[in-house]
TORROVO-101884 format. One line per 2 residues: number of its first residue (from 1); their letters; for each residue x, z, y of C-alpha. Coordinates in steps of 0.1 Angstrom, whole numbers, plus 5000, padded with zeros to 4 digits. Example, Ala and Ser with C-alpha at 12.3 -4.5 7.8 and 13.67 -1.06 7.14 Angstrom:
<rs>
1) AS) 5123 5078 4955; 5137 5071 4989
</rs>
This chain:
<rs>
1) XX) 6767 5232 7292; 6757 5263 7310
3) XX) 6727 5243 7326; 6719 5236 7291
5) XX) 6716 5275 7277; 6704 5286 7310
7) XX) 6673 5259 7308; 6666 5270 7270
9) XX) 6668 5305 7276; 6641 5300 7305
11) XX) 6621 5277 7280; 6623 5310 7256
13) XX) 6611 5334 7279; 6583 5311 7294
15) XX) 6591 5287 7317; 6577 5258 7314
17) XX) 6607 5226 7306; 6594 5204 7338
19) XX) 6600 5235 7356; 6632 5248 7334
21) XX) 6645 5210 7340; 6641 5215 7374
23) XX) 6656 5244 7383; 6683 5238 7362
25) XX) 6692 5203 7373; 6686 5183 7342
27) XX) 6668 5153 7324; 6634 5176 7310
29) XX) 6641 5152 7283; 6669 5162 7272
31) XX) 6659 5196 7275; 6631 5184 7255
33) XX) 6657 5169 7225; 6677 5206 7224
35) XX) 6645 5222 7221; 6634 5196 7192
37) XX) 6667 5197 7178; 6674 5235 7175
39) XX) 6709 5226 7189; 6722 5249 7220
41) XX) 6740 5218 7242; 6775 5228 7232
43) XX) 6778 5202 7203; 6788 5165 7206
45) XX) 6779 5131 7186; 6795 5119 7163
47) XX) 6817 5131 7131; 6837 5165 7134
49) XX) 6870 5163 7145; 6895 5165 7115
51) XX) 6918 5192 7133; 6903 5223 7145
53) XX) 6909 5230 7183; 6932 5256 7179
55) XX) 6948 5234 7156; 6947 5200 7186
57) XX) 6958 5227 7217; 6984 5238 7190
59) XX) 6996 5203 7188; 6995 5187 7224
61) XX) 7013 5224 7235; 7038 5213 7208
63) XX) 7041 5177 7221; 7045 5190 7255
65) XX) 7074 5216 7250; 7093 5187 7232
67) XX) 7091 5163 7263; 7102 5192 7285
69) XX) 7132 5192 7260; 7139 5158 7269
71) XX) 7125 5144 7232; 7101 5120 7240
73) XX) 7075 5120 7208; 7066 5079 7196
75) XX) 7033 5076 7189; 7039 5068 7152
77) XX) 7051 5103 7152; 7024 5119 7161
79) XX) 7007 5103 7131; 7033 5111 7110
81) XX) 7030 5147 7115; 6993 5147 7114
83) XX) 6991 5132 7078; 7020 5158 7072
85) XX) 6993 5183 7081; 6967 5171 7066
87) XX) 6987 5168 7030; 7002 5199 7033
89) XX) 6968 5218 7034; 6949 5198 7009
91) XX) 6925 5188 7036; 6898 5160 7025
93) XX) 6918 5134 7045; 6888 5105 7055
95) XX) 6917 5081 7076; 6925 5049 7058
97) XX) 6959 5053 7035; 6957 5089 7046
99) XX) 6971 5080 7080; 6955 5084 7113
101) XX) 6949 5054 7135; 6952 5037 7173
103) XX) 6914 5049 7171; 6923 5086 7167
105) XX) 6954 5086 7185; 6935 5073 7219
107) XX) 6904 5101 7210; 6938 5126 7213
109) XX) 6951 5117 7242; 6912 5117 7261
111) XX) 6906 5154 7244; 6940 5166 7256
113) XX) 6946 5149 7292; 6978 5169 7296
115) XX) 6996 5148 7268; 7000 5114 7284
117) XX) 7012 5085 7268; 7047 5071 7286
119) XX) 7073 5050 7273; 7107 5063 7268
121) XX) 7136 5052 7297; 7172 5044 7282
123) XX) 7193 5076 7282; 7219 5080 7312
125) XX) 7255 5092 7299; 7247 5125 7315
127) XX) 7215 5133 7303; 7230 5122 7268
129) XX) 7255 5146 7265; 7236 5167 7240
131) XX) 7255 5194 7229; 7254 5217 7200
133) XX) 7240 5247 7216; 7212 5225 7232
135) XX) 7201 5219 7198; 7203 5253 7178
137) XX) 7190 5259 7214; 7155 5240 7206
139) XX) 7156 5247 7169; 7150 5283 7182
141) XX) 7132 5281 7205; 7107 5258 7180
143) XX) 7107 5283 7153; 7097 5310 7183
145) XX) 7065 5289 7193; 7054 5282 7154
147) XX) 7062 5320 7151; 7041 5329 7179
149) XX) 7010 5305 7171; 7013 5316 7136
151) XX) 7022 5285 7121; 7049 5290 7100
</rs>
């Protein structure tokens, strides 16, 4: 969106937007549609998201650390703990039952590319000797990330 700012601030000072379209490298009318629209090219169509950013980064870092752990997150989990979020801070919640859909999980996944979607393999004896240190282990090491995000 850099084209974008660069081509309005050129507009701004004088430029003409054939020659502003031009030297910036895009459609003059879409240049011509910011200009219209008093928007600055860094907003999308469509609704706002119902997380914040910081709150979807948070999220897909948290879903990340877990598979690292070895705890594969299901799908329906994910859900689970957005509507968790969303009752827990009183949040007008605009999903049907007050439960995110396949619809918002899949917009997830495209806004995050480093969560991917996989389905869980069956558990080896050795990889499922889970111990009890491994799990005060992630317990702390949980509590440590929420602490550190601010999230408690």
């Amino acid at each position: 969106m850099e084209q974008v700012t660069g081509a309005l601030k050129d507009v701004n000072l004088g430029m003409s937007k054939k020659r502003a379209a031009l030297k910036w490298k895009i459609p003059r009318s879409s240049l011509q549609h910011y200009i219209k629209t008093g928007s600055d090219g860094d907003c999308r169509p469509g609704p706002p998201s119902i997380l914040t950013n910081t709150e979807e980064s948070l999220l897909a870092e948290w879903l990340i650390q877990l598979c690292r752990r070895g705890i594969p997150v299901a799908k329906t989990n994910l859900l689970d703990s957005v509507q968790c979020i969303m009752k827990s801070d009183g949040r007008v919640n605009p999903f049907p039952g007050g439960r995110p859909g396949r619809g918002w999980s899949d917009a997830f996944l495209r806004r995050n590319p480093l969560v991917v979607e996989r389905n869980a393999e069956s558990i080896s004896r050795g990889r499922g000797a889970l111990t009890e240190g491994c799990i005060r282990g992630w317990f702390s090491d949980a509590q440590k990330f929420f602490s550190e995000n601010k999230c408690e």
